[in-house]
C-alpha positions in Angstrom: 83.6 140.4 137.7 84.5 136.9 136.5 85.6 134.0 139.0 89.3 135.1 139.4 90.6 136.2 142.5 91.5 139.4 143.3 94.9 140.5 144.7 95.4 143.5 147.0 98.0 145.7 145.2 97.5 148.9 147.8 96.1 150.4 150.2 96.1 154.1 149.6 94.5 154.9 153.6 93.0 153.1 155.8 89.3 151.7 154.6 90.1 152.4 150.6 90.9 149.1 148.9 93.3 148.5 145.5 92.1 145.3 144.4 93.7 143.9 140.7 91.9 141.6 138.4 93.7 140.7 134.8 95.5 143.8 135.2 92.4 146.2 136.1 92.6 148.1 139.5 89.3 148.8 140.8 88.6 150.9 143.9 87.1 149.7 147.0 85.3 151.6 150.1 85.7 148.9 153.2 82.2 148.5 154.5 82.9 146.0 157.1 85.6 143.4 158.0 84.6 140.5 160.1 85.8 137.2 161.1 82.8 134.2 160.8 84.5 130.9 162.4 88.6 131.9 161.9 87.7 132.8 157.8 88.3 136.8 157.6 85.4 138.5 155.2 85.5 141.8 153.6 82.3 143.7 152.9 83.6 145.9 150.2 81.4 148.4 148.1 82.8 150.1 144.7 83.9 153.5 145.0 82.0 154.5 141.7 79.3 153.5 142.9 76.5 155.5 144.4 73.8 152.8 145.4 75.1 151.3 149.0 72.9 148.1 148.2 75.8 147.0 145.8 77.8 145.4 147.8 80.4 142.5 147.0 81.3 139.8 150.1 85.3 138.8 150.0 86.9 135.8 151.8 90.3 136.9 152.6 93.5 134.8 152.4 96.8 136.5 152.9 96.4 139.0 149.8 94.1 137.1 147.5 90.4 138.6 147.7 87.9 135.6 146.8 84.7 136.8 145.8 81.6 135.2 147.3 79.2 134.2 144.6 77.1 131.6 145.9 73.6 133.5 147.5 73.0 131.0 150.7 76.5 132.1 151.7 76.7 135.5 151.2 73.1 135.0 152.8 74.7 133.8 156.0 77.7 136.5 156.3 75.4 139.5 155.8 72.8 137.8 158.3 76.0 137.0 160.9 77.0 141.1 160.1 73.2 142.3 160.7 73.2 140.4 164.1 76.7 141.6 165.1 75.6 145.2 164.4 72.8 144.7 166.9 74.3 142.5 169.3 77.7 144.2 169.6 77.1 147.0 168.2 74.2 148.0 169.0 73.1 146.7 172.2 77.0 146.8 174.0 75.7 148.9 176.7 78.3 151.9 175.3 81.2 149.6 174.4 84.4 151.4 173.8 85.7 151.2 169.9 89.0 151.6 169.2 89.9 153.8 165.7 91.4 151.3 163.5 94.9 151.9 162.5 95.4 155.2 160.7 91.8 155.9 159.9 91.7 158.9 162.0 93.7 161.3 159.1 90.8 163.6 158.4 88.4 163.6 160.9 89.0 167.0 162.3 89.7 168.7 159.3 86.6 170.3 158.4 87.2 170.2 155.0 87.5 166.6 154.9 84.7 164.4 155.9 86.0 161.1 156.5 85.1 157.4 157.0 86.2 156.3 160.5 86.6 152.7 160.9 85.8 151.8 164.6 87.7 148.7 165.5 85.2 146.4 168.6 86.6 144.4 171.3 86.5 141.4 169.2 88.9 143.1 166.2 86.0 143.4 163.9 86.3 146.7 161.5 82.6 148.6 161.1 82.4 151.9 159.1 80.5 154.9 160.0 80.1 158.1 158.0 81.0 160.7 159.4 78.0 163.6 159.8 79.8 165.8 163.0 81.9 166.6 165.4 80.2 168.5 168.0 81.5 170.1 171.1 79.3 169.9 174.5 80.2 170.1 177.9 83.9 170.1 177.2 83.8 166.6 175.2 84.0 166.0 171.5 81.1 164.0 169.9 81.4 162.2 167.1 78.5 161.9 164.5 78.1 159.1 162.2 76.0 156.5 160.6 76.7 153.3 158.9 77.4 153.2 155.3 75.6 150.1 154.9 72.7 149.2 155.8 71.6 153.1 155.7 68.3 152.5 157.6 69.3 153.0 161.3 69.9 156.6 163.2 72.6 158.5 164.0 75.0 157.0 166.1 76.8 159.5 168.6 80.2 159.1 170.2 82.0 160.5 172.7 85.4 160.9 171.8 88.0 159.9 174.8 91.4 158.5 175.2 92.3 155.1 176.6 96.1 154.7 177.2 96.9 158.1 175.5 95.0 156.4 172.7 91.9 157.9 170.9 88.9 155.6 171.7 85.0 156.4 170.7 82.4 155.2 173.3 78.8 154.9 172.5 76.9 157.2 174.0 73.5 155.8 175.5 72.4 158.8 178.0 69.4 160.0 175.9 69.7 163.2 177.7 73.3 163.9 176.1 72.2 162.6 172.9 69.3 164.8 172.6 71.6 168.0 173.6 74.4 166.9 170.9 71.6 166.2 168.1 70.1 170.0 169.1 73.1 171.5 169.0 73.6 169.7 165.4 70.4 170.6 164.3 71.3 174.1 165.2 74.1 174.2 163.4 72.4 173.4 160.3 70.3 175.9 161.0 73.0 178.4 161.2 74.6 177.2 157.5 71.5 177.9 155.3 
């Protein structure tokens, strides 16, 4: 990509970026969007792309997409992004994440595994893949794991309502976990 910006000509669902250069679209999985002292970033990865380590740091202004070139900078936002994941993410003593927007279209279509774009107190956008649903005790579980970076564990969700609005809280009982991740396992199991 040259040093033009980008401009957003679409969204065609939630987390799936349009972005035009010279007249080229090119497709865009949303990875991550987080604000760094007021300046909104995108972490954006190709969507013909396999390899997750490809990914390209935006500054976003209105609809122009600025790419971030310079490495000490892009340095610092996926350093700030690491230590949100494990500050706010990780370590919120099961924080409540609200589903951003629409993003919820397919996650309980079986056919249709999904993205879900979990939305934290502080209106930051992270991505997790979605691996499950899984009914236990009379509460839905959700299943995912970050698109990028790909080294951590499963993370499990209960799925709740806040409001009469879906919500996903982070499930830290180990004894739960260990019951949803067996029953998963099981399931598995039960497909081959």
């Amino acid at each position: 990509m040259n040093n033009k910006n980008l401009n957003e000509t679409e969204e065609l669902k939630f987390g799936i970026k349009v972005l035009e250069r010279d007249g080229e679209k090119v497709y865009f999985n949303l990875i991550a969007n987080i604000i760094i002292d007021d300046v909104e970033y995108e972490i954006l990865h190709p969507v013909d792309e396999e390899d997750y380590e490809n990914v390209l740091i935006f500054e976003v202004d209105e609809y122009d997409y600025n790419l971030i070139r310079d490495p000490e900078e892009i340095s610092n936002i996926l350093t700030y992004y690491f230590d949100f994941l494990e500050n706010e993410v990780l370590d919120n003593d099961g924080g409540v994440f609200i589903p951003a927007e629409d993003s919820l279209s397919g996650l309980f279509d079986e056919e249709n595994y999904d993205n879900v774009y979990l939305m934290t107190p502080e209106n930051q956008v992270i991505t997790f893949r979605q691996t499950a649903l899984i009914p236990f005790e009379e509460k839905m579980y959700f299943l995912g794991d970050l698109i990028y970076p790909d080294d951590y564990d499963c993370f499990i969700f209960e799925i709740t309502e806040i409001d009469g609005e879906p919500a996903f809280l982070l499930s830290l009982d180990e004894e739960i976990n260990d019951s949803v991740l067996e029953l998963y396992s099981q399931l598995i199991e039960d497909m081959e």
